[in-house]
C-alpha positions in Angstrom: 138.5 131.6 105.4 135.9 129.8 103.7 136.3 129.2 99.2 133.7 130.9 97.8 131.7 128.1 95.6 131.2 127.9 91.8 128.3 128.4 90.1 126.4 125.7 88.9 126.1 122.5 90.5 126.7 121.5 93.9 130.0 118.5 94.2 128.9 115.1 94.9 129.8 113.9 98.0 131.9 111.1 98.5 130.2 108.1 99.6 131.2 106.6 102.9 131.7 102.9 103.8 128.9 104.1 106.8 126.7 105.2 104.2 126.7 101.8 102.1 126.4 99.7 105.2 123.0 101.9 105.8 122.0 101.7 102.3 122.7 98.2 102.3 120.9 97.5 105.6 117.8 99.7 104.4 117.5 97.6 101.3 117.6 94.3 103.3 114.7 95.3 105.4 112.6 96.1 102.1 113.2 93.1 101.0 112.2 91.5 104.0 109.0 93.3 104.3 108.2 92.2 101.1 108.8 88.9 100.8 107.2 88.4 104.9 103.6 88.3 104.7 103.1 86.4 107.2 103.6 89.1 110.1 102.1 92.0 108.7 101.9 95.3 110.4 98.9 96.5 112.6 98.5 99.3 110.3 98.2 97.0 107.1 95.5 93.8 107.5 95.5 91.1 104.7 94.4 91.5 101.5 93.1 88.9 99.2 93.6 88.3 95.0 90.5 90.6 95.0 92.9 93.3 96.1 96.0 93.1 94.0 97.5 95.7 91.9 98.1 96.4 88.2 101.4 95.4 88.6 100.4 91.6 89.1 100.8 89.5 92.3 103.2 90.0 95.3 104.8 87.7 97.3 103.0 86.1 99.6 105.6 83.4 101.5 108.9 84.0 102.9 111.4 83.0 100.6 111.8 79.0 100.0 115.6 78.7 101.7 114.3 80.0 104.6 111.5 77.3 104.5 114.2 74.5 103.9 116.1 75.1 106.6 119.3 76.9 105.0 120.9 79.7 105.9 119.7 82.6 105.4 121.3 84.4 102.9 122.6 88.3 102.8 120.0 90.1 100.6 121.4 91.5 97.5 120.1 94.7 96.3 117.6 94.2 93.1 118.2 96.5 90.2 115.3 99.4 89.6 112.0 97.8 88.4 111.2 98.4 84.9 108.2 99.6 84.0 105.9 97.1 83.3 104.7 96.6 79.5 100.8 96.7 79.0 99.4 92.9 79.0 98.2 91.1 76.1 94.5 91.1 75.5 94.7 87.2 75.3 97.4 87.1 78.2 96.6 84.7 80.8 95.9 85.7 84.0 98.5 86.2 86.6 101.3 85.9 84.0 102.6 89.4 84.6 106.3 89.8 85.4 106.7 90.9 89.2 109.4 91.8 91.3 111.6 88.7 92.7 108.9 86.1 91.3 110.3 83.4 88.9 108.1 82.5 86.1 108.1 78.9 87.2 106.1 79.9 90.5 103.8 82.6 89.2 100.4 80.6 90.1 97.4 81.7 92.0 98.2 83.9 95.0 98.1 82.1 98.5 98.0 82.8 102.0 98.8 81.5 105.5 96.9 82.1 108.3 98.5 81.7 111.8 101.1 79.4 110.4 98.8 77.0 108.8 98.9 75.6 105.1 98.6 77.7 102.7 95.0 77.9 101.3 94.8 79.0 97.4 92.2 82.3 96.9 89.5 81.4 94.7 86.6 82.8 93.6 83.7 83.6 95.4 81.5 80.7 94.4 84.9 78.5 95.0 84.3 79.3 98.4 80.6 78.6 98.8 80.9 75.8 97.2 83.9 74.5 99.4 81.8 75.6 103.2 78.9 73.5 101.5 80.3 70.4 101.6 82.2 70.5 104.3 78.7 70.9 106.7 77.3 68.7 103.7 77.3 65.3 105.6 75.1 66.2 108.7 73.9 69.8 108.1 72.0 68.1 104.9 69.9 65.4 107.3 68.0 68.5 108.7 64.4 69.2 107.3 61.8 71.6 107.8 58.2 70.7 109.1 55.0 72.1 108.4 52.0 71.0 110.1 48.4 72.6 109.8 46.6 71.7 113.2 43.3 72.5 114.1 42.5 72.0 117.7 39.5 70.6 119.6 37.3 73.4 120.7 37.0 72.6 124.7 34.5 75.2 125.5 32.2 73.5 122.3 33.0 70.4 122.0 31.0 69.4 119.2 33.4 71.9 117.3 36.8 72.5 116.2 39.0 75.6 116.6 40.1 77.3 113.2 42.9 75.6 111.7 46.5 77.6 111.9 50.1 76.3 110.6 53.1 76.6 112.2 56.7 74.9 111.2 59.2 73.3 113.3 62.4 71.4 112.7 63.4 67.3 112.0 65.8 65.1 111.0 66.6 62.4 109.1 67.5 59.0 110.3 68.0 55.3 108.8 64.5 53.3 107.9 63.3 56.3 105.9 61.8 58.3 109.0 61.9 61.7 110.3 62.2 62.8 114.0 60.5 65.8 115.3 58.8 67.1 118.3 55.3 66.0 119.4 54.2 69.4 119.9 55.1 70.4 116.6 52.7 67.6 114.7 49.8 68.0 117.4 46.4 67.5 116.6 47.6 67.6 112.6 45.6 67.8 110.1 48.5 67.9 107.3 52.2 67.6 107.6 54.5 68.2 104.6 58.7 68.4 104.9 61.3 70.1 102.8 64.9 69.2 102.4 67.9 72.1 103.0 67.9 73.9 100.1 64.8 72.5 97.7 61.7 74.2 97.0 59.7 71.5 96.9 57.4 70.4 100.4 56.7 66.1 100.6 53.6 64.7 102.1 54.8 63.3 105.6 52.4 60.6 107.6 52.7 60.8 111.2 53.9 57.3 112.1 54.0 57.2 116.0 53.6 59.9 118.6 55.2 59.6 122.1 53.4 62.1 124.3 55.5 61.8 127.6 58.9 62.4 125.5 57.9 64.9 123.5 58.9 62.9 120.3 57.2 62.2 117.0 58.1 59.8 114.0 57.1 60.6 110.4 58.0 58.8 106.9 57.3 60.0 103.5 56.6 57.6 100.7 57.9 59.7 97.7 61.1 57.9 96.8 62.2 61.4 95.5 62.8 62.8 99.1 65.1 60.6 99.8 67.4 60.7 97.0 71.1 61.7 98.1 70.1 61.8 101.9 72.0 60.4 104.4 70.8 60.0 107.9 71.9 61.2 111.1 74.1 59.0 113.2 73.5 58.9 117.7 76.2 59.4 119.4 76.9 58.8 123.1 75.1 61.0 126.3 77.4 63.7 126.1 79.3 64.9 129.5 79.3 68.6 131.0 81.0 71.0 128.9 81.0 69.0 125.9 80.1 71.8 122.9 76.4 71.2 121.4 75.4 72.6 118.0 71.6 73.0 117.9 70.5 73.2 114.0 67.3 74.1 112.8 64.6 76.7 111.6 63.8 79.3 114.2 62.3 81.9 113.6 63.6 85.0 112.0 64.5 83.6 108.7 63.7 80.9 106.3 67.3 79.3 106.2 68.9 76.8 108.4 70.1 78.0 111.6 72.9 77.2 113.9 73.6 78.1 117.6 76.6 76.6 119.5 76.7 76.1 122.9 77.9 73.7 125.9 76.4 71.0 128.6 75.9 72.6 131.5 73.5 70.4 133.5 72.1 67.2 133.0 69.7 65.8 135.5 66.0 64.7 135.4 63.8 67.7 133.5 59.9 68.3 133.7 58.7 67.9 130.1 56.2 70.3 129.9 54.3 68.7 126.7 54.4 65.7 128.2 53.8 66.7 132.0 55.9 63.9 132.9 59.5 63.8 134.5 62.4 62.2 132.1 66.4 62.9 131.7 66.9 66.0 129.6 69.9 68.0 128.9 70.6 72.2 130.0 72.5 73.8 127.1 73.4 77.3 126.9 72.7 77.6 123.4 70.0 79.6 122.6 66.7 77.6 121.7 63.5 79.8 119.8 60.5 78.7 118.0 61.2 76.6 115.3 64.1 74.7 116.5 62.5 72.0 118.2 62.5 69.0 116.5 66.0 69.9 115.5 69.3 67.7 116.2 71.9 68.6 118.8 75.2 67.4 117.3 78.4 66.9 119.0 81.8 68.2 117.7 82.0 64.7 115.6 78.6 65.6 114.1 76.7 63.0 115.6 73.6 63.5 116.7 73.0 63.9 120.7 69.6 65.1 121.1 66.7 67.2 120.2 65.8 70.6 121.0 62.3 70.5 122.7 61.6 73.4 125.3 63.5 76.8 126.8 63.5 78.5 129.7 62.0 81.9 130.1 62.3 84.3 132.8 63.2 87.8 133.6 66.1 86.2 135.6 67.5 83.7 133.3 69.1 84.0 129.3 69.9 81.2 126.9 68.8 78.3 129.0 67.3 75.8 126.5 66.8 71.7 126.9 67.7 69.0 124.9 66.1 65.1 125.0 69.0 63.4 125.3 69.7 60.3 122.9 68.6 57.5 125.8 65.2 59.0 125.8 65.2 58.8 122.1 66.7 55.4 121.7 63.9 54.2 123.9 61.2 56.0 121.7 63.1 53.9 118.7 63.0 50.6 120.1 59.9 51.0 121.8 58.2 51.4 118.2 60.4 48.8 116.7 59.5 46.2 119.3 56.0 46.8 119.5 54.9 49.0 116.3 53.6 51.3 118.0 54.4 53.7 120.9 53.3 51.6 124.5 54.9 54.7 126.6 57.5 55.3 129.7 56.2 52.7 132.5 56.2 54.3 136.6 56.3 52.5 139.8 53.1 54.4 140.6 53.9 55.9 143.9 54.7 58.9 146.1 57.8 58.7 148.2 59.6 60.5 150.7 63.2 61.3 151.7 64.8 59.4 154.9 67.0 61.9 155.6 65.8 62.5 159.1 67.9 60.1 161.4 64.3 60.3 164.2 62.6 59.2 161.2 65.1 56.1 160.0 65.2 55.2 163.5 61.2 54.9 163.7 61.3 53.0 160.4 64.0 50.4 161.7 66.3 51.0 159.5 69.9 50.3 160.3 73.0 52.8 160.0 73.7 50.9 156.8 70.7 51.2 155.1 69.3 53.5 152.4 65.9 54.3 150.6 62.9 56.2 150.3 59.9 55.8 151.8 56.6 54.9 150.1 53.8 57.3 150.7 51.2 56.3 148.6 50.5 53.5 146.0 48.4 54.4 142.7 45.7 51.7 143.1 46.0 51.0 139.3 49.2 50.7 139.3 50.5 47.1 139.3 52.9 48.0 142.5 49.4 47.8 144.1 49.2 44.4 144.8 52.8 44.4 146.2 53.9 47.5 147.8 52.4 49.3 151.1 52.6 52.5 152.9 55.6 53.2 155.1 57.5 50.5 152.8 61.5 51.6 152.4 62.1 51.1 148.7 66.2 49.8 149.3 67.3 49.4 145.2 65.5 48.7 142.2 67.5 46.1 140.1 70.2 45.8 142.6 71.1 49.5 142.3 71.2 50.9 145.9 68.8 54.2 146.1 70.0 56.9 148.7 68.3 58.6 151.5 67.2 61.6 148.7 65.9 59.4 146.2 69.7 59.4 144.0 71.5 56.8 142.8 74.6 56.8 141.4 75.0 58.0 137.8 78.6 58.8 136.2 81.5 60.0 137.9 80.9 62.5 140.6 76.9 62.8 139.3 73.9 61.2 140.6 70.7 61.6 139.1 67.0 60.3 140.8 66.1 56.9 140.6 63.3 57.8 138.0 66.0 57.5 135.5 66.4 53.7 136.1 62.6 53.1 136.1 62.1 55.1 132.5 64.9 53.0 131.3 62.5 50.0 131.0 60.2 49.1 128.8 56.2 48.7 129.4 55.3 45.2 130.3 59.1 44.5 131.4 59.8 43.2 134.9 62.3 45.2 138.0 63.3 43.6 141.0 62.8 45.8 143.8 63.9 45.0 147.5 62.1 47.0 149.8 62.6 47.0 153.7 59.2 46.3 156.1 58.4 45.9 159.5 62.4 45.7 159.8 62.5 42.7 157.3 63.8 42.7 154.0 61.7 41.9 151.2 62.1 41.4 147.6 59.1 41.8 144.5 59.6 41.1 141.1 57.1 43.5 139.5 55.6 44.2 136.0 56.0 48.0 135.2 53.2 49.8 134.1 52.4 53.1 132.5 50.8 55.8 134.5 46.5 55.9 134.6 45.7 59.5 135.5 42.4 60.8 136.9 43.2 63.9 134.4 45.0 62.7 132.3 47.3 65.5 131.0 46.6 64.6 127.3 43.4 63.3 125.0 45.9 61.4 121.9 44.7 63.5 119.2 40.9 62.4 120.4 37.8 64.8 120.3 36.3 65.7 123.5 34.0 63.8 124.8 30.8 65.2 125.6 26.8 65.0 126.8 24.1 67.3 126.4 20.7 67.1 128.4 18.4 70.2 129.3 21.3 72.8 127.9 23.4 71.4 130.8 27.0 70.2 129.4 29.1 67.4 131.0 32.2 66.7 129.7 35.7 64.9 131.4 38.1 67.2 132.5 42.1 66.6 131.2 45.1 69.1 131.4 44.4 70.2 127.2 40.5 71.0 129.5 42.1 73.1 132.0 44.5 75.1 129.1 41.7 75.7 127.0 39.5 77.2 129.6 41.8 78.9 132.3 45.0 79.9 129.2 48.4 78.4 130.3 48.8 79.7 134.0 45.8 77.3 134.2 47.8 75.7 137.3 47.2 79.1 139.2 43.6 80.6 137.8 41.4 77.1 137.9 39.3 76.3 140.7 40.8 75.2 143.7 39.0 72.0 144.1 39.7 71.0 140.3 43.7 71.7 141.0 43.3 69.6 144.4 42.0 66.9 142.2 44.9 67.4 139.5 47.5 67.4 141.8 46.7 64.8 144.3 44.0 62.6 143.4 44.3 59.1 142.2 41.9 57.1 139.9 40.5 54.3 141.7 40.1 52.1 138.5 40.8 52.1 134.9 37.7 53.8 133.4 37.4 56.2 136.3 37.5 59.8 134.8 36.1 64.0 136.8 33.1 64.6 135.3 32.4 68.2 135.3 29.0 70.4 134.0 31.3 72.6 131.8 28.5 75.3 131.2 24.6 75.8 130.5 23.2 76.7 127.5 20.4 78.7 128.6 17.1 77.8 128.3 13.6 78.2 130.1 14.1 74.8 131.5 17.0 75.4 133.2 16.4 79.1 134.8 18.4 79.5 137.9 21.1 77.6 137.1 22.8 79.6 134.6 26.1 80.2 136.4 26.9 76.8 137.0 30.7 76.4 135.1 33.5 73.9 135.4 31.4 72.3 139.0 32.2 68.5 139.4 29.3 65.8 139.4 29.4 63.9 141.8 26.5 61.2 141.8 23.3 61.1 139.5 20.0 60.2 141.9 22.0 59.2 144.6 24.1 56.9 142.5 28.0 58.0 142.2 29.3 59.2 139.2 32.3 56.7 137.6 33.0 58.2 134.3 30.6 59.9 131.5 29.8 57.1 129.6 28.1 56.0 132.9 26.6 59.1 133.5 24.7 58.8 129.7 23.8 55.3 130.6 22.3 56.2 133.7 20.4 59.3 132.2 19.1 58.0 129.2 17.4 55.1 131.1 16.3 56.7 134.1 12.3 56.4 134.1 12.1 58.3 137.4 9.8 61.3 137.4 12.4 63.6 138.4 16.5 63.5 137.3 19.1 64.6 140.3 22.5 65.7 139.7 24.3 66.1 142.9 27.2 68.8 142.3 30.6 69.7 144.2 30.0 72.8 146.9 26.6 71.0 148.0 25.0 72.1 145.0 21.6 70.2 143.4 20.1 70.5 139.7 16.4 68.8 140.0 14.7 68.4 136.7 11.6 66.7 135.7 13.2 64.1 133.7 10.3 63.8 130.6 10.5 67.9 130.5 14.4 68.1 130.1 14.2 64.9 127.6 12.1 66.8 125.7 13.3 70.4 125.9 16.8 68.8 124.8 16.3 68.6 120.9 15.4 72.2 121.1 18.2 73.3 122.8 20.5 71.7 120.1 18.7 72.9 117.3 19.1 76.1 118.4 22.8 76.0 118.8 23.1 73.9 115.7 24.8 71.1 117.8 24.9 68.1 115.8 24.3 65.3 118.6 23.7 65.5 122.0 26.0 62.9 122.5 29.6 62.6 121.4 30.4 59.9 118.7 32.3 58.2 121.2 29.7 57.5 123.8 27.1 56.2 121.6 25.8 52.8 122.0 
């Protein structure tokens, strides 16, 4: 039978040995969750200074035995926290009393991070202040260009287009000069920089502009931009999957920008300002407007190139191009050498594979021998006088070329032997042995830059252009074509102008397509109003060389009549005092200056 119980309160049981192992036990894993910050829970993230309590800090380290290697000791349980007293006004602080802490190690909190030092919290500005300088030495070197361009008017070529601005990105390098993109400082009319983080834009002068590279010097001559400015450093052609960090000013914000990215291809690029051929990098960082001109840095922040161009398509993202720093060295030393930019030199021919073995047979080539074969020979080009058709190039300065135009490049690449040509100099001499009538031959030639019938840009130049009886005639170039026909200019042109474009070759130096571009319409010229973008081909029955021939020819011609003799079969017959005459009405009308371009006067 069970005692009934007093009243009042219940007996105190006696505690086990059990029961103070337990309490003992639960004690020790407090402690150790306190004094372990360093694997915290899922359901508890770190919290900074910013987040401490009243009470003052907590422990943020494991305790400082364990750290020196000792044993670890049995955790004895702490006596009840007293509550704490209010703090001083004038108490510094992080001097409150907190559990476990001695008063010798009551500094700023700290924290570790995956095992790593321990990094003291500091205040906000601490912080900016600390990420500043550490992108301070490179991250500084990139500017911000503005540029105000007006463009030649094409369609009038007495005029100029309205003038717009647009801003791009540079960089500083050693000699007091700024790199940037040629399409950013096109046709300028005023280029200013700013440093990273100043409000004040410097008058830049456009030192040197290389066309075919897509790469344009500037200097500024107040001393007060370069105070504290230290320029970029090259560093070597990086290698595939090397990370890239492309810095700049896109668009989207007026700040500096960063995208990171890797290598992923490297061969020989079309530069589409340039419309020549030259070794670019493929990175997969993503590249808008604004950021060319800007530096591509490797992971030792030296720069590796310059973002110039990207790839857009419905089937493609991030695919942007870099000029590597051989392509920009040679820009460098090219002005150095010569003080001004002289260009990339070409051997001035079209080539074909020998991959065929029928074909190598034909050719006599043995089973041991490799090339290309010569197609065609630019007649201006100084391989002219040396080189033929059906010639097998072998090597060019006693670097083998392969049956597909490669040559060997780094390990497991190859690359076309362009590259080796653009690595010269204009002016500079190659040895190339080439293979003929089933003899071996070897030229030592003098490279040459490329002479275009259209040339694919005017160097900042005006248009040139000649008025007579309302009919215009002007040259035809690439800038031509994109002004007329917009940029798919390759696919809406005439077909006869794109034959030209594609596959002709000048015959001479001076040799330019000159074109009647449109008709200003006036009684004298009825009927032939729909004439546009036609080729001239000879003036009373005398060929037509270049424009400046064409005024020469017009302005002295005594005949009673004037002929032009047009593509298509077409004929324009004036009576020559009638259309001499009409002329100055014509341009008064239109309020054309001259009827002749400053450039073709006499």
């Amino acid at each position: 039978m069970e005692p009934k119980r007093k009243r009042g309160r219940k007996p105190k049981k006696p505690i086990s040995a059990a029961a103070s192992a337990s309490a003992s036990a639960s004690a020790s894993a407090s402690a150790s969750a306190d004094l372990n910050m360093n694997d915290p829970s899922p359901d508890e993230p770190l919290t900074n200074a910013d987040t401490a309590s009243e009470d003052g800090p907590t422990p943020t380290s494991s305790s400082p035995s364990r750290l020196r290697g000792r044993p670890r000791k049995s955790p004895r349980l702490l006596p009840p926290a007293k509550k704490p007293k209010s703090a001083k006004p004038d108490a510094a602080p992080g001097r409150a009393k907190s559990n476990g802490i001695h008063p010798s190690r009551r500094t700023t909190p700290r924290v570790t991070v995956n095992g790593d030092a321990p990094v003291a919290l500091a205040a906000g500005d601490r912080w900016e202040e600390s990420a500043a300088q550490s992108a301070a030495p490179y991250m500084d070197a990139v500017v911000k260009v503005f540029c105000v361009h007006t463009e030649p008017n094409f369609s009038l070529p007495w005029q100029r287009k309205r003038q717009y601005s647009s801003s791009s990105s540079g960089f500083v390098l050693k000699g007091k000069r700024v790199l940037t993109n040629a399409h950013s400082v096109e046709h300028h009319t005023q280029v200013k920089v700013k440093r990273r983080g100043s409000d004040t834009k410097y008058l830049a002068t456009v030192l040197a502009i290389g066309t075919e590279c897509d790469i344009a010097m500037l200097t500024v001559e107040d001393d007060e931009f370069w105070e504290g400015l230290r320029p970029l450093e090259f560093g070597s052609l990086p290698a595939l999957q090397d990370a890239v960090t492309v810095v700049g000013y896109p668009i989207g914000g007026d700040t500096i920008s960063v995208t990171s990215g890797v290598v992923s291809r490297m061969e020989i690029l079309s530069y589409v300002h340039g419309s020549t051929e030259l070794l670019g990098l493929q990175i997969d960082a993503a590249i808008n407007s604004g950021n060319s001109g800007g530096p591509a840095f490797n992971d030792k922040g030296k720069c590796v190139g310059i973002a110039f161009q990207s790839l857009k398509h419905e089937d493609v993202e991030n695919i942007g191009y870099v000029i590597p720093t051989p392509v920009i060295m040679h820009f460098i030393h090219d002005y150095e050498n010569s003080g001004e930019y002289t260009g990339f030199p070409i051997l001035g021919i079209e080539w074909q594979k020998m991959e065929n073995p029928d074909l190598r047979k034909a050719m006599g080539m043995k089973p041991d021998q490799k090339g290309v074969r010569v197609r065609r020979i630019e007649p201006t080009a100084p391989e002219f006088k040396f080189l033929k058709p059906s010639d097998i190039i072998l090597s060019f300065d006693g670097i083998d070329i392969a049956n597909d135009g490669t040559v060997p490049f780094r390990h497991g690449e190859r690359i076309g032997f362009s590259y080796l040509v653009s690595q010269k100099f204009t002016g500079e001499t190659a040895v190339i042995k080439v293979l003929r009538n089933s003899q071996t031959l070897v030229f030592n030639i003098k490279l040459g830059t490329h002479k275009r019938l259209i040339p694919a840009h005017i160097k900042g130049k005006p248009p040139s252009y000649y008025i007579i009886a309302g009919f215009v005639f002007t040259a035809i170039s690439v800038p031509y074509l994109r002004s007329e026909y917009g940029k798919d200019y390759e696919y809406d042109a005439p077909v006869k102008l794109l034959d030209k474009l594609l596959h002709s070759m000048a015959q001479s130096e001076d040799e330019q397509l000159v074109v009647v571009s449109q008709v200003l319409v006036s009684d004298i010229n009825i009927g032939y109003e729909d004439i546009v973008n036609t080729q001239v081909l000879a003036f009373n029955g005398k060929p037509i060389k270049n424009l400046k021939g064409l005024v020469s020819m017009v302005e002295n011609c005594h005949d009673e009549f004037i002929k032009f003799e047009l593509e298509y079969q077409q004929i324009v017959v004036l009576e020559t005092r009638t259309a001499k005459a009409a002329t100055l009405d014509i341009l008064t009308m239109h309020c054309i200056p001259s009827a002749v371009s400053d450039d073709l006067k006499t």
